[in-house]
N, C-alpha and C positions, 0 to 999 in steps of 0.2 A: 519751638520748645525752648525755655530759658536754661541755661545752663546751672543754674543756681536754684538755689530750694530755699521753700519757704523760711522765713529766721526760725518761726519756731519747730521746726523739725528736727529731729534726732538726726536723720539721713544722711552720711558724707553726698558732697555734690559732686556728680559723673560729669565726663567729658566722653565724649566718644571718636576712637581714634583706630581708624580701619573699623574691623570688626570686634574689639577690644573696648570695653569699659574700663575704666583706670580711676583712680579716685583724683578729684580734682587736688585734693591736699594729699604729698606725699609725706608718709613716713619721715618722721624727723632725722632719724638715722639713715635713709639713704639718699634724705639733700644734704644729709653731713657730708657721706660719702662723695657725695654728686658735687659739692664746692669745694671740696679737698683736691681732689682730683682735676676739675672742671671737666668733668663729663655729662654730657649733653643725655634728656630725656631719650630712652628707647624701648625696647621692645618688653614685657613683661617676662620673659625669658631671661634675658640677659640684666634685668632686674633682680631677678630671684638669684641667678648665680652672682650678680655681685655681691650681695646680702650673703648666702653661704659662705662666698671665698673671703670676705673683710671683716666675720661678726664670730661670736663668740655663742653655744648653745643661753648663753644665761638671756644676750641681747635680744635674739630673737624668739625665742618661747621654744623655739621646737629643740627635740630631744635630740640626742646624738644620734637614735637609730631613724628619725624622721630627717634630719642631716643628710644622712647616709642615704637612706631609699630617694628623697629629692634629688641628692647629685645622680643617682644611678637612673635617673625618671630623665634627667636632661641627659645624658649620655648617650640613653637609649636612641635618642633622635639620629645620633651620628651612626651607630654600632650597624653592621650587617652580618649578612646570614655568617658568612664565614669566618666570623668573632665567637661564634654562638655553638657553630655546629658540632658534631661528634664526627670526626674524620672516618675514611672509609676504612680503614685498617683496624676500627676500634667499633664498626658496625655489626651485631647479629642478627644472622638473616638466616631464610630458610627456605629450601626447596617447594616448590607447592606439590610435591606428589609426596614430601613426606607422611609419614600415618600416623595417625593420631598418638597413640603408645610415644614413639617418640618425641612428637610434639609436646605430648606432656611432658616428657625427661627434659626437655631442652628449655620450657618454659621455668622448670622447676631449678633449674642449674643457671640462667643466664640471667633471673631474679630483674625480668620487666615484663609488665604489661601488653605493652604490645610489641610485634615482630614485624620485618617486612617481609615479604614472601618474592624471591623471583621464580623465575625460569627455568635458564642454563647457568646463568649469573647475575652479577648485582649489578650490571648494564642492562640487563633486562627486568623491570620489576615486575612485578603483577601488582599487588595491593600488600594491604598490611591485615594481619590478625588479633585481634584481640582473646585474650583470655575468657574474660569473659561470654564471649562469644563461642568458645571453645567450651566453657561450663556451662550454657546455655542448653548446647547443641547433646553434650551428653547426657544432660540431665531427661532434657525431652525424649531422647532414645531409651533412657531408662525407663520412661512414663510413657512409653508406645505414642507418644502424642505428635510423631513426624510427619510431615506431609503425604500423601497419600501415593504419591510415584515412591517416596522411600521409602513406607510402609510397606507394598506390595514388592519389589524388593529384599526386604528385611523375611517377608513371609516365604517369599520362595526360597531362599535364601535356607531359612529353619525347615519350611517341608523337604527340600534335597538333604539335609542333615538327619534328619527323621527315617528319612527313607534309606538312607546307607545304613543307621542304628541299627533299621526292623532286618533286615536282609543279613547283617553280623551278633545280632541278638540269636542266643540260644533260647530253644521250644520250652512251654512252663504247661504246664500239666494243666493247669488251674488259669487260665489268664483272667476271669472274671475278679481274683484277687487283685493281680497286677494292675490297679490305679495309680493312673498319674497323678502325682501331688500339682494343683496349680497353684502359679506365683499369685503373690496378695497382690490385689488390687491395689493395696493401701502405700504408700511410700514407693520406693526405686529399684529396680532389678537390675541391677550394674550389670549381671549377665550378659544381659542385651545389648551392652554396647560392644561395638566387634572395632578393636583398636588396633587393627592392619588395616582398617580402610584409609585412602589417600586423601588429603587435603582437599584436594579438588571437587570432591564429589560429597563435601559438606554441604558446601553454599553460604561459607561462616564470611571467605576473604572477603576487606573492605579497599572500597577505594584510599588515596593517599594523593598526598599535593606534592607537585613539581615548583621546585624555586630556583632561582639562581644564586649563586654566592653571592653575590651583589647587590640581592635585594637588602633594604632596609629592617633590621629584627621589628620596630613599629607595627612597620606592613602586616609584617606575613603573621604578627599577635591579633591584628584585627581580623585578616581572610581564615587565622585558624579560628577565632569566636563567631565570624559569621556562617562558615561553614560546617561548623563540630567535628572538624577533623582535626586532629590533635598531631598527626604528625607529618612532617615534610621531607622530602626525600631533594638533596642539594643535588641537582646534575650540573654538567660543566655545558661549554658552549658546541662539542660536540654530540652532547645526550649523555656521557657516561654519567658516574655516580660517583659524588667526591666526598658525599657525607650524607651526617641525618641528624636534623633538628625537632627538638617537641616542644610542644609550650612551655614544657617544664624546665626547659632551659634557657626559653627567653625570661619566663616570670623568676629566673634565679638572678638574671641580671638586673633586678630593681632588689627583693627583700634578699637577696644570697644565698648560700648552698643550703637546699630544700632535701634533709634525709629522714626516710619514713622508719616505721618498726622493722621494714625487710632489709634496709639498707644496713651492712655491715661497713665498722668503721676500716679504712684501710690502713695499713700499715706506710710510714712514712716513705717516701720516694725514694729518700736513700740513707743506707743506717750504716753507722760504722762497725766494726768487728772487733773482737778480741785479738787480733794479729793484726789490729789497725789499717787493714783494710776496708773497702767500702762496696756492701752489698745496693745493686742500683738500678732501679726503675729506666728502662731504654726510654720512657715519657718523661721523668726527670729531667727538669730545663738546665740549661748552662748554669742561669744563676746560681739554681738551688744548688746547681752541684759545687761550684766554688764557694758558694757561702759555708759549706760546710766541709769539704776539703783543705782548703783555702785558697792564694789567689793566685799561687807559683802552678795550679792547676791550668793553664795558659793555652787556649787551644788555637790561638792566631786566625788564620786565615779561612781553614776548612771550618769553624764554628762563628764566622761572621754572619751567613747569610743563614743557617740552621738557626734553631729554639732549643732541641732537645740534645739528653744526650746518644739516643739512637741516630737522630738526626748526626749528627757531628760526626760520630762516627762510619756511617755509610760514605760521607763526604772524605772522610780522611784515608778511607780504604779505597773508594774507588767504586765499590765493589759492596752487594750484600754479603754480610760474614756468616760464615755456619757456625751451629754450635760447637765449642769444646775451640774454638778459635783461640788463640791470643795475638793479640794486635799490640806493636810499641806505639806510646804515647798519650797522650800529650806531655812533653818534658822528661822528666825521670819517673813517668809511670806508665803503666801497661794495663791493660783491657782485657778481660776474659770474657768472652758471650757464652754465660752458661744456660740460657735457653732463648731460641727465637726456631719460626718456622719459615717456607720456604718467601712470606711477604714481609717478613721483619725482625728484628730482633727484642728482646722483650725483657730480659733481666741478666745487670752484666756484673761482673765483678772490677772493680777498680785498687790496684796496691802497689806497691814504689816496684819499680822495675829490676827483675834480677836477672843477674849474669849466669848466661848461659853458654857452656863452652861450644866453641866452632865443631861443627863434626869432624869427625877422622877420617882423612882416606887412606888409604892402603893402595902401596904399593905391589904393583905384581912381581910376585918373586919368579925367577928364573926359574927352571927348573934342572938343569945342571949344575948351577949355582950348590956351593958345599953348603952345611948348614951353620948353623952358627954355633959356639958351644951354650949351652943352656938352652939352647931352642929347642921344640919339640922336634922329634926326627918324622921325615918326611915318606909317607907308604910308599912311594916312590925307591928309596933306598931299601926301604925293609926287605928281605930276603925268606926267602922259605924257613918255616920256624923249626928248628930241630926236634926233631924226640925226646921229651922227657922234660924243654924248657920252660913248659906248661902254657904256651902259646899254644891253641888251639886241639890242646889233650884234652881225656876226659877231666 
């Protein structure tokens, strides 16, 4: 096959190079590039990012937010799981013998789709639940339309409830009046669903995928499209559970932060106060917090190998801090943990450090010892109260 194409065709001429078509004439701007530099023909990759990193949006056609998604499209190649994931500290999860009534409170309070479900803990999973799956399952319970083991069930269920009724129901003169109203056919009898029953004994839980932190975010975008499971559970190299990733947080790292109509905006990381201190997110990174502190905010050595500023501070303590805590430091400032639980701390106060006096000790006074003048006198001295001096009169 000639490498060259007929004169009169439109067609740039291909070369074929691996598994890569390439056009045999390159882009005039990046044999600019390519002779400015003297960089040698490579890979189509490293084509594209040199064009990003040396061009200007007017040069190349594409927009700033096509810019943006390309670098984030090459980046993804390098990024893993443990760039991506939601730390374990920051996971909600749910017993599988929870009941349903709660399940809804927890799904309605923790504003996501899906849950993971363990065990006894989140070293142990079971699978994960969907919502939907949950309004599936009740709806069908409304509409009697449940499988036939949990139909009969359901029905024994309501005859033992019938039969306690008849047995504490008072005698009617007349019971030929006494008809029971039946429910419509038509629409849902929410009645029907009995919302103490356990997780378990829905059949709603789904399976969930095991990754490593060290897989490739790529990867586990393609085994979650191949296998429609949308969410991944990071264990470590012993089995435990170090996070949790969903596709929706790999496809954030090409278009960027993805928030729906349920997503409420949050308040920023860390806000200063009217007494010029600063209320502060324990996930607040270093940066943010010296960027807006400033730079005498200095954590040295306990905030080298930490991100955040809960991070820094368990490093600088030693030690998880309770709440209602105050910590010195960093510099001339001081740390108050006004809320954390017994795995983290969670929102701190930060404000210039005040002087607080040494405690008092007290010396023990003798008790032979005279008293002093102006000191109070000691029961020890006091003597039977005479008649009349109103020490212990009516």
């Amino acid at each position: 096959m000639s490498d060259t194409m007929p004169s009169g065709s439109s067609l740039p001429a291909v070369v074929h190079q691996g598994d890569v078509l390439r056009p045999a004439a390159e882009n005039w701007l990046v044999r600019a590039i390519r002779t400015l530099f003297g960089w040698k023909p490579g890979s189509v990759r490293e084509d594209l990012q040199v064009v990003l990193d040396a061009t200007t949006p007017d040069d190349t056609g594409f927009s700033a937010i096509e810019r943006t998604m390309l670098r984030n499209i090459l980046g993804l190649h390098e990024r893993r799981i443990a760039d991506v994931m939601v730390h374990r500290a920051d996971i909600v999860a749910i017993r599988q013998d929870i009941t349903l009534g709660e399940l809804m409170g927890l799904f309605e309070s923790a504003a996501h789709s899906r849950l993971v479900v363990y065990n006894e803990t989140l070293d142990d999973p079971v699978g994960i639940v969907h919502i939907r799956d949950l309004l599936a399952y009740m709806t069908a319970r409304a509409r009697d339309e449940l499988p036939s083991k949990t139909k009969a069930a359901s029905k024994a269920a309501a005859a033992a409830t019938a039969a306690a009724a008849v047995k504490t129901a008072p005698l009617k003169s007349s019971p030929a009046k006494a008809s029971r109203k039946k429910p419509s056919t038509k629409g849902l009898d929410l009645r029907a669903i009995d919302l103490k029953i356990p997780l378990t004994e829905t059949g709603i839980i789904r399976k969930l995928l095991y990754v490593p932190p060290s897989m490739r975010a790529i990867d586990l975008l393609a085994q979650m499209q191949a296998s429609r499971i949308h969410l991944a559970l990071v264990v470590d190299e012993y089995g435990g559970t170090d996070g949790l990733v969903s596709i929706e947080d790999i496809v954030e790292q090409i278009v960027g932060e993805i928030d729906d109509e349920h997503d409420s905006a949050e308040p920023p990381s860390i806000v200063r106060q009217a007494d010029n201190s600063f209320i502060a997110d324990a996930r607040a990174s270093l940066e943010d917090v010296r960027s807006v502190i400033g730079e005498d905010f200095v954590t040295g050595e306990a905030g080298e190998e930490v991100e955040t500023l809960g991070g820094y501070l368990v490093t600088h303590v030693g030690r998880l801090p309770v709440r209602g805590e105050v910590i010195s430091g960093p510099g001339n400032y001081e740390i108050e943990v006004l809320d954390a639980d017994p795995r983290r701390v969670k929102r701190l106060r930060i404000g210039a450090r005040k002087e607080r006096p040494a405690p008092r000790q007290r010396e023990p006074r003798r008790r032979d010892a005279p008293n002093e003048p102006g000191a109070p006198q000691s029961n020890d001295n006091i003597g039977p109260a005479a008649p009349g001096d109103g020490a212990g009169s009516p």
